[in-house]
Structure formats: structure tokens, C-alpha cells
C-alpha positions in Angstrom: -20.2 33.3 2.7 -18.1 30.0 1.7 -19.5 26.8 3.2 -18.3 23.7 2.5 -20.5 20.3 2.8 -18.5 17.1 3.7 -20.5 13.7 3.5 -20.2 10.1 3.2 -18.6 9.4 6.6 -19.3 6.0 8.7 -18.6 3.2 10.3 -16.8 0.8 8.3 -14.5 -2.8 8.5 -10.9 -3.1 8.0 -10.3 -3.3 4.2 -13.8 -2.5 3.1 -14.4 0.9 1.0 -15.9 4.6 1.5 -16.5 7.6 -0.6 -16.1 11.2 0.6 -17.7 13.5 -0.9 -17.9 17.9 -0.3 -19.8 20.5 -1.8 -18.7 24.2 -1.7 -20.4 27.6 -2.3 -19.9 30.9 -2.0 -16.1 30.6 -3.2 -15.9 33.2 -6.1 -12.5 32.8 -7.0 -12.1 30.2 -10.7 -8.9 29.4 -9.6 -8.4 27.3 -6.1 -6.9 24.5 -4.3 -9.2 22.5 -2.4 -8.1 19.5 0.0 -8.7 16.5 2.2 -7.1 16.8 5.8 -7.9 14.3 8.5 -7.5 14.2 12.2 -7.2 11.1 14.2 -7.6 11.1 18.2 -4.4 12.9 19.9 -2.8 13.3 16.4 -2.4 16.9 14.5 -4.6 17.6 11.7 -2.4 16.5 8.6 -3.3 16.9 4.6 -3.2 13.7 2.8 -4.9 15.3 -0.6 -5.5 17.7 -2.9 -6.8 19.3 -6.5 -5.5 22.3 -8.1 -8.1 24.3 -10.2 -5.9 23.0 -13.0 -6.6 19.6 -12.8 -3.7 18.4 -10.9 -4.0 16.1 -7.9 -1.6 15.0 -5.0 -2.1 12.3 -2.4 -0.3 11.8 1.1 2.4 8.7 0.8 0.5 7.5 4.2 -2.5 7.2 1.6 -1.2 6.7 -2.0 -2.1 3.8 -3.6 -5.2 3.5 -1.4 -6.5 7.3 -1.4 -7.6 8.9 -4.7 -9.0 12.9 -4.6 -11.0 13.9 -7.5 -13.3 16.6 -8.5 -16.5 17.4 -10.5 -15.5 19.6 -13.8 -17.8 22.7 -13.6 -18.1 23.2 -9.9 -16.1 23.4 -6.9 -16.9 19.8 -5.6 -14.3 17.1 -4.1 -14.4 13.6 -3.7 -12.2 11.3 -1.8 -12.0 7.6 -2.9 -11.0 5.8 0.4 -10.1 2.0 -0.5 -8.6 -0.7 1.5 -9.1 1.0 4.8 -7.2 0.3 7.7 -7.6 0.7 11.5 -5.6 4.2 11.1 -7.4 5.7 8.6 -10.2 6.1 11.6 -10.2 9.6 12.3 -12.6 13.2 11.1 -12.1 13.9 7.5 -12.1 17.9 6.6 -12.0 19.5 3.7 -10.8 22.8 2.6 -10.5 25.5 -0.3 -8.0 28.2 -0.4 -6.9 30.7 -3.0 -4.8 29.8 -5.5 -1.1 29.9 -4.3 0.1 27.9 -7.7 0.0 24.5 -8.8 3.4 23.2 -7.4 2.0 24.8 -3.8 -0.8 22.6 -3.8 0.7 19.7 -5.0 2.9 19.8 -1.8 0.3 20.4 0.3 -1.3 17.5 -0.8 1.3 15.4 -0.1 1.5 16.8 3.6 4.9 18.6 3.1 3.0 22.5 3.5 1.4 22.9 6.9 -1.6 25.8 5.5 -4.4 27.1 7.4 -6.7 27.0 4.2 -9.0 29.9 3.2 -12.2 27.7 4.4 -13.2 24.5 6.2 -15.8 22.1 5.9 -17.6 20.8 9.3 -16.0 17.5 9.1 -17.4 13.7 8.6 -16.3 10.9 10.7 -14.4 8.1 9.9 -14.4 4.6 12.0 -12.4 2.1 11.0 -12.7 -1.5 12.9 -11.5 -5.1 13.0 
């Protein structure tokens, strides 16, 4: 059975810092893209990162510059560096593993152009961003 951990959600001020961080097991498959997705109140789930299994690594241009996804070599784990956070970045933070569709696929879905019902989901963590 795959289960996927997110934590490292909280409450947090307008420009200040968090780390997310999710732990997966039970996913067999070497070869993977796992991603960030996040859904703020009355808006659509939407991707804003991912990793191939190949290293490469894509961020949403709502986040880029501020958002940076990155993985632990040697197991399936993902980590999203959240700086400068703003009001909008409040929302619940998923992530999510599929099977590996190719490198190019992931990149896009990183970047929010692929809309992907992924092959797992983590629980979610909450994000609160405030003035």
C-alpha cells in the first residue's frame, strides 16, 4: 500500500519561511514523478511543483523564485522550500507520486500546465499565511 506523509505545515507571517516536507512508502516503481499541489479556500486544487526520478525539477510561475521542490537521493522523499510567503500561498499543501509518464510530462505538470489525477496522495498539511 503507498502512503505518503506530508509535514511541516503552520501558521506563519507574511514574508517569513516554511519547509514542507513528505515521506512515501510502498511505491515500488524506481522511476516516478512526485509533486506539490495546493488548494486554497473556493479555488481548484492546482500543481505548483515537481521532481522527476531523473533529477529534474519544475516549479509553478505563481511560485518561482519563491518555491523550490527537492528530494532526498536514495528514497522517494520531497521537500518544498517555501520562502517569502504571502497572504495567497495560505491554502492545504498535497503531495503526490505517480508512475513515470516521462521527464518532459512532469516537468509540465509541475509548472501547472497538465491537470493529472496522480497515482497517490498524501493527507495534506496546512498552510496559514497572515499579516
Amino acid at each position: 500500500q503507498v502512503q505518503l506523509v506530508e509535514s511541516g505545515g503552520g501558521s506563519v507571517q507574511v514574508g517569513e519561511s516554511l519547509r514542507l516536507s513528505c515521506e512515501v512508502s510502498g511505491f515500488t516503481y524506481s522511476r516516478y514523478c512526485m509533486a506539490w499541489f495546493r488548494q486554497a479556500p473556493g479555488k481548484e486544487r492546482e500543481a505548483i511543483a515537481s521532481i522527476h526520478s531523473d533529477g529534474v525539477t519544475s516549479v509553478a510561475e505563481s511560485v518561482k523564485g519563491r518555491f523550490t521542490a527537492s528530494r532526498d537521493l536514495g528514497k522517494k522523499s520531497l521537500h518544498l522550500e517555501m520562502n517569502n510567503l504571502e497572504r495567497e500561498d495560505t491554502a492545504v499543501y498535497y503531495c503526490a507520486i505517480d508512475t513515470d509518464r516521462g521527464s518532459p510530462y512532469c516537468h509540465e505538470l509541475g509548472r501547472g500546465h497538465i491537470r493529472n489525477d496522480m497515482y497517490a496522495w498524501g493527507q495534506g498539511t496546512l498552510v496559514t499565511v497572515s499579516s
